[in-house]
C-alpha positions, 0 to 999 in steps of 0.5 A, a space after each residue: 460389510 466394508 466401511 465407505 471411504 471418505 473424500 479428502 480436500 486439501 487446502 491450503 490454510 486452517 481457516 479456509 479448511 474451516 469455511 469449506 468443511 462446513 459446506 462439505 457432507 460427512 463424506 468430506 474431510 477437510 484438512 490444510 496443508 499450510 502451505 507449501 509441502 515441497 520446493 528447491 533446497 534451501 543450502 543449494 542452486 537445486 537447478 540442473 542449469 546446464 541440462 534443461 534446467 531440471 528442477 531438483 525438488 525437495 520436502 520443506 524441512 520441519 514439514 514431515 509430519 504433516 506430509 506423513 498425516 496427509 499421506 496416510 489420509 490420502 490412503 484412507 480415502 477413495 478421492 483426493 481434492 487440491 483445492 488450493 488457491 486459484 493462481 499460479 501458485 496454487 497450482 503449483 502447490 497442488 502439482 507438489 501435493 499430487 507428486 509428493 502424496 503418490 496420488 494418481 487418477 484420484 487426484 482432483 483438481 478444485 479452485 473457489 473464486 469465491 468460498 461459498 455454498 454454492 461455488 465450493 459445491 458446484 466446484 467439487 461436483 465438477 473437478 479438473 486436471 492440474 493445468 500443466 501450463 500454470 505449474 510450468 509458468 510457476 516453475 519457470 518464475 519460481 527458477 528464475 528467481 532462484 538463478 538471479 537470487 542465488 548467482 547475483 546475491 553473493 556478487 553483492 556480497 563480495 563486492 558490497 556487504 553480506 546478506 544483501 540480495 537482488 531478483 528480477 522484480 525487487 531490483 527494478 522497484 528500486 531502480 524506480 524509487 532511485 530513479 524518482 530520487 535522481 529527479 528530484 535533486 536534479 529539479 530546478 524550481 521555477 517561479 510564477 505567480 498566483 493571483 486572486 480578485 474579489 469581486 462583489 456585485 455592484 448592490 452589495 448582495 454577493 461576492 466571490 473569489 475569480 482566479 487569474 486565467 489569462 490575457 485576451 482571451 488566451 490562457 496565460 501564466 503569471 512568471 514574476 513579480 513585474 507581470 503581477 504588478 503589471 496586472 494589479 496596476 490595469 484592474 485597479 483602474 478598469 471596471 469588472 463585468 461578467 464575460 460569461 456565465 455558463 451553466 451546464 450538467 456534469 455526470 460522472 460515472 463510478 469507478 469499477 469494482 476493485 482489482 489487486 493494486 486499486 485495493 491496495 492503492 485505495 486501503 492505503 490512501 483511506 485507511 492508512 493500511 499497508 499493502 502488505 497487511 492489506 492482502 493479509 486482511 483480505 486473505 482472512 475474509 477470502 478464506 472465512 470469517 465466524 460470522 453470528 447466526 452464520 458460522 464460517 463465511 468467506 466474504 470476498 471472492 479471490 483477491 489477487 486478480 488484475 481483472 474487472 469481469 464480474 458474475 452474472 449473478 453477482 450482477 443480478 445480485 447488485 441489481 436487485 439490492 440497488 433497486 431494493 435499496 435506493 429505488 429505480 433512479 440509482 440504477 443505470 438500467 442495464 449492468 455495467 460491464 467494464 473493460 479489462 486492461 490488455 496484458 491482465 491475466 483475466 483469470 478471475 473476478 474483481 474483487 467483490 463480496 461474495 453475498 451483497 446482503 452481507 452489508 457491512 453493518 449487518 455483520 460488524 460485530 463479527 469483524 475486527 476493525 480493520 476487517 470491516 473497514 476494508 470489507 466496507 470498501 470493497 462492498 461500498 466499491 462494487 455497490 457503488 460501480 453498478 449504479 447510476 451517475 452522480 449528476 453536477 449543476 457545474 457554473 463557471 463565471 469568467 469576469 474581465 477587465 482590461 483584457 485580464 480575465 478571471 474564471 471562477 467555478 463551482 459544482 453542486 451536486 444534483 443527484 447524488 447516484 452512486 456516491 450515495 454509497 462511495 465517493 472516489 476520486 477525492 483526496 480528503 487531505 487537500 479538499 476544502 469546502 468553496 463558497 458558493 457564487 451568486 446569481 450573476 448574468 453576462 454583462 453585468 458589472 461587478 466591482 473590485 473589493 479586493 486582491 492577493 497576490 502570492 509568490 509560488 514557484 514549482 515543486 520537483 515530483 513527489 516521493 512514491 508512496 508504497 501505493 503509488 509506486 504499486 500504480 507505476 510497477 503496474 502501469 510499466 508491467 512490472 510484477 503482477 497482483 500477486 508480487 507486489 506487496 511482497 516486492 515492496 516488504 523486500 526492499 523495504 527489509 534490505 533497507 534498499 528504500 526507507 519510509 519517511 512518514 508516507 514517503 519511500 527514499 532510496 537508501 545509499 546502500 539501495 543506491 550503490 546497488 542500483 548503480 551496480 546493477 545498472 553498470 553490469 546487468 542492464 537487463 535486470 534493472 530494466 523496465 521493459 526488460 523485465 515487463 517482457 520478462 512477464 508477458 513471457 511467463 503469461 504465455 507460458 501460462 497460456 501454453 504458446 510458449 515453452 518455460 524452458 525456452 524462456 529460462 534458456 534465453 534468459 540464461 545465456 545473457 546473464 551468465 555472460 553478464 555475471 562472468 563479465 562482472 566478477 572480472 571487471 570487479 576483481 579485487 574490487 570492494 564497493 564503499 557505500 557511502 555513510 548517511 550523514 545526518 542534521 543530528 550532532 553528537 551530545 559528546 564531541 558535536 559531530 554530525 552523526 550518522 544512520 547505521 543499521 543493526 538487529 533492532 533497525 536504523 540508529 543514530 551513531 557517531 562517526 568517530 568511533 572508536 573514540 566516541 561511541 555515542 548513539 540515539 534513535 532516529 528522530 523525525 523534525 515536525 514543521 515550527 517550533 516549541 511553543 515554550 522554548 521555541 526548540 524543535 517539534 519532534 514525531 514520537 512514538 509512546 510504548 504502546 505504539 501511539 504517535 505523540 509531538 514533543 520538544 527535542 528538549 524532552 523533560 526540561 521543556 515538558 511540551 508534549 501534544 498529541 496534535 500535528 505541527 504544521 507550517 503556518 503560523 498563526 496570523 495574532 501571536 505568531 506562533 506554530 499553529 496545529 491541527 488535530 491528528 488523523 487522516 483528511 484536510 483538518 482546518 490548523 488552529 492556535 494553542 496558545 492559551 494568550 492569544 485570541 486564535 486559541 483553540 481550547 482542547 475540548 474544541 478540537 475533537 477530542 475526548 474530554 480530559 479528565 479532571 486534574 489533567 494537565 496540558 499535554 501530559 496527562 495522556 502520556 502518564 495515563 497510558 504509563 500508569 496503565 502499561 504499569 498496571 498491566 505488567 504488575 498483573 503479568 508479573 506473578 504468572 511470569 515468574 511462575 513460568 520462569 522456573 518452567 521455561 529455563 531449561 528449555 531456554 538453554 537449549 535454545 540459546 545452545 541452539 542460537 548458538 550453532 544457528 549463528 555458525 550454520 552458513 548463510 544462504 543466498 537470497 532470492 525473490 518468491 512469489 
């Protein structure tokens, strides 16, 4: 009797083998293929350009095991499932899967938006064809990626320094951070002023605070010192009364469930998380997580989407939780549908968990932290876009005197509906709670108890942070879910841009690349260009348009743009100017400048040879050392936790784990703190002499240990323990050592004949 041949699924990850394999019979095998398998060489063009763009495929080097396992599986089983990720991208990997396996009429195409047991059994019973038209719409991005990555990187080679590179998507992300930039310098400030009365009720019972809002009736803006002073002259003599006071409900409705670039954008402003170790974390509870009592679950449906739809029954689902959870109140009656975007994609759901009683709490102990912050976000965030709105009492009291009005508001909450579970629309940075207003009525007179006045005057737009310039790539068209953090991490690595605390500058280098491609490739660095450049490529994923058609069109242009700059920039070399730095040399007192090496951004002297001093970039924190009246610097302890210092390190001694800021304090007049970490924290004195102090048992901190001093007692702490450990590691890593040295040898020979191999192009993938 012949033996039943197994099935085979492959997919892409280890972890995701795992998940699926545990909803699969014993007629199933799982195995991963990690990724891709096959793709254009590494040391050539692998395009034909001139013959139809046929792309010349090759198996990924170091990969010939896993092809041959995979192959011999293949063989042994009667039908092969490709189950790799539902993009275009996966697609793809499926397509080279089927071409590079030999695999015919038992090759069977499966995607998961969401790892569960009834999706991935439902999925299997019911296969599909590899879409040609995703395969095509990848090929045709992954060539021109290749074309600009491998034609345009060695010009900037040439011209500017050796290994930068240059893609359609990279170069305009930082056209828009260099664009920002340009702004910026370019700002005028203009001034005006602020204007706040304190108004009190005539008996005493109640006061509160009216801003300036306009003249006669009409909304007006204070421009300068006379106009205040003008102003302060007519209220001090005149009686206040009551305009209006109006009383009205406010709704607000929740935000929808998250798409790829709200995830990120959100994670990043609340959890401090990168856009990159975002997607990474999502991926993981996408693919499945060992949960207690459940074995591999996959938590969340497919994370990279620009889409709001969402299931049927993950509607039910939500409904059923609310109504179960919260009551009938918390539930608006009916689902709440939300409208995608025109240009999305819409190939698959927002981002939502997979199972919605897997609440956060009930499975915390299973997830990292950072794995449950984020499944709490998306959870709270899809709960939250299905209930009920929050309703306001909102009260606006306008006051008047001679003419000048002053409005004063609040809101209270008055159902809390959907923000029981999830507030947005709050930056917890700038929030400061607001006194409330007394019970006043139309016509009634309150006195002036007192006024300020403050100068102000316009500030330029703010840096991009890397979730806000994800919000202007989407908002222009540029790239799509599934390139945006990889977009950022690339010019980032290049050191085209720099984050500076939260913020992204351009770099000199990233300018003069940006200059370069703006004079002689403008359509690269163009925005809507390049968003065209997309919604070509879409329509070769709906199959309305040819991918080599679009590969031709954008061919012709370029070739001729690239023969015109090697000809214009003949004999040519671009000087990136140096960044001069506030920092002087400690030898011969020079301003010194940031150079880059293997191990980052550095400190350096410009007068090298002669002085060949360097130092770590430094960050200046606002005030000063409360002991010398030095600088603040922002440090960085060995294990990686973020501590203030004096620039004058041990011959001050000040170190603190609290945050500088501005102000200073209103009693001693010295630099004020505030505690550390996210959200608006109220700044507080350290200084033990003057009546504002703050002691650190006070300012939400653990309790220092007996015998710690002021400020040094963490750092040593954390010292003493990094002693510790590496005391325990040391025994077993001189036993290792005798073991590892021959194969270090090797590899040093080989490090040796790496660094001689030739460099090859960079290019942007996906």
């Amino acid at each position: 009797m012949s033996e039943t041949k197994t099935n085979l699924v492959i997919v892409e990850s280890p972890a995701k083998a795992k998940t699926i394999g545990k909803y699969l019979g014993s007629n199933y095998k799982v195995t991963a293929s990690m990724g891709h398998l096959r793709d254009l060489p590494k040391s050539t063009m692998g395009v034909d350009l001139e013959n139809g763009f046929i792309p010349q495929y090759v198996p990924v080097k170091g990969r010939e095991d896993t092809i041959n396992e995979l192959r011999k599986a293949a063989k042994a089983s009667e039908k092969v499932f490709l189950a790799t990720d539902p993009d275009r991208e996966g697609e793809a990997i499926s397509w080279h899967l089927k071409e590079l396996l030999g695999l015919g009429s038992e090759a069977y195409r499966v995607t998961f938006n969401e790892i569960t047991k009834k999706v991935v059994q439902e999925s299997i019973q019911n296969p599909r064809d590899i879409d040609q038209d995703l395969v095509d719409a990848q090929q045709a991005r992954r060539i021109l990626d290749r074309i600009v990555g491998y034609q345009l990187s060695p010009l900037l080679w040439r011209k500017i320094r050796r290994g930068l590179s240059a893609g359609r998507v990279q170069s305009v992300a930082t056209r828009i951070v260099n664009d920002r930039e340009k702004e910026i310098k370019a700002f005028v400030p203009e001034e005006y002023w602020l204007l706040e009365v304190i108004l009190s009720s005539m008996d005493g019972s109640g006061s509160f605070k009216a801003k300036f809002h306009g003249i006669n009736g009409k909304k007006a803006e204070i421009k300068n010192e006379e106009q205040v002073l003008q102003i302060i002259d007519a209220i001090k003599n005149n009686q206040f009364f009551i305009k209006s006071v109006k009383r009205t409900d406010k709704t607000r409705n929740p935000s929808p469930p998250f798409i790829t670039s709200t995830l990120q954008q959100e994670a990043s402003r609340r959890l401090g998380m990168t856009p990159k170790r975002t997607m990474s974390i999502a991926q993981r509870l996408y693919e499945g997580i060992d949960i207690k009592g459940e074995g591999t679950v996959g938590l969340i449906t497919y994370m990279r989407t620009d889409s709001l739809r969402i299931s049927e029954d993950a509607l039910a689902s939500a409904k059923d939780y609310i109504l179960d959870r919260f009551g009938d109140k918390y539930y608006p009656g009916q689902p709440r549908r939300f409208k995608t975007k025109s240009g999305a994609q819409d190939a698959h759901e927002a981002i939502r968990p997979s199972n919605i009683f897997f609440t956060p709490e009930s499975i915390k102990s299973s997830l990292t932290s950072d794995q449950y912050r984020l499944y709490r976000l998306i959870w709270s965030r899809f709960i939250a876009s299905q209930m009920s709105a929050a309703v306001y009492d909102s009260i606006a009291i306008e006051a008047e005197s001679a003419g000048y009005s002053f409005r004063a508001s609040e809101s209270v909450i008055k159902f809390p509906g959907y923000t029981a579970v999830y507030e947005d629309n709050k930056d917890d940075e700038k929030e400061e709670k607001t006194s409330r207003l007394p019970s006043l009525e139309e016509g009634q007179q309150v006195k002036l108890a007192d006024l300020n006045k403050e100068q102000k005057f316009t500030q330029p737009p703010s840096r991009y942070t890397e979730a806000t310039l994800i919000k202007e790539m989407e908002d222009t068209g540029i790239g799509r879910p599934s390139t945006y953090a990889p977009t950022i991490s690339t010019i980032l690595d290049r050191e085209y841009v720099v984050k500076e605390g939260k913020y992204i500058r351009p770099t000199p280098l990233g300018e003069v690349v940006t200059q370069l491609m703006e004079d002689r490739f403008t359509d690269i660095v163009d925005l809507n260009f390049t968003a065209r450049m997309e919604a070509e490529l879409d329509n070769v994923e709906k199959g309305s348009k040819d991918w080599k058609e679009v590969l031709k069109d954008f061919y012709g242009p370029f070739k001729a743009n690239l023969d015109n700059a090697e000809k214009a920039l003949e004999g040519e070399r671009i000087r990136v100017p140096a960044e001069v730095s506030e920092e002087l040399c400690d030898i011969c007192g020079r301003n010194m400048v940031i150079k880059s090496g293997r191990f980052g951004r550095f400190l350096a002297c410009p007068g090298y040879p002669e002085c060949t001093f360097t130092k770590p970039i430094v960050i200046e924190m606002p005030g000063k050392c409360p002991k010398c009246g030095s600088r603040i610097l922002k440090r960085t302890s060995k294990n990686g936790y973020t501590y203030y210092a004096c620039e004058k390190g041990q011959a001050c001694g000040f170190m603190t784990w609290d945050v500088p800021v501005n102000d200073n304090c209103p009693e001693c007049g010295q630099t004020m703190f505030k505690k550390s970490g996210r959200g608006f924290k109220k700044p507080f004195c350290i200084n033990e002499t003057c009546p504002n102090f703050l002691p650190e048992d006070k300012r939400g901190y653990r309790k220092k240990k007996t015998g710690e001093a002021e400020g040094e007692a963490a750092p040593a702490a954390e010292e003493k323990a990094e002693k510790k450990t590496a005391k325990k590691t040391t025994t077993k890593k001189t036993a290792a050592k005798k073991t590892t040295t021959k194969k270090s040898t090797k590899k040093t020979e080989g490090a040796k004949t790496t660094r001689k191999k030739k460099a090859t192009p960079s290019e942007e993938t996906e």
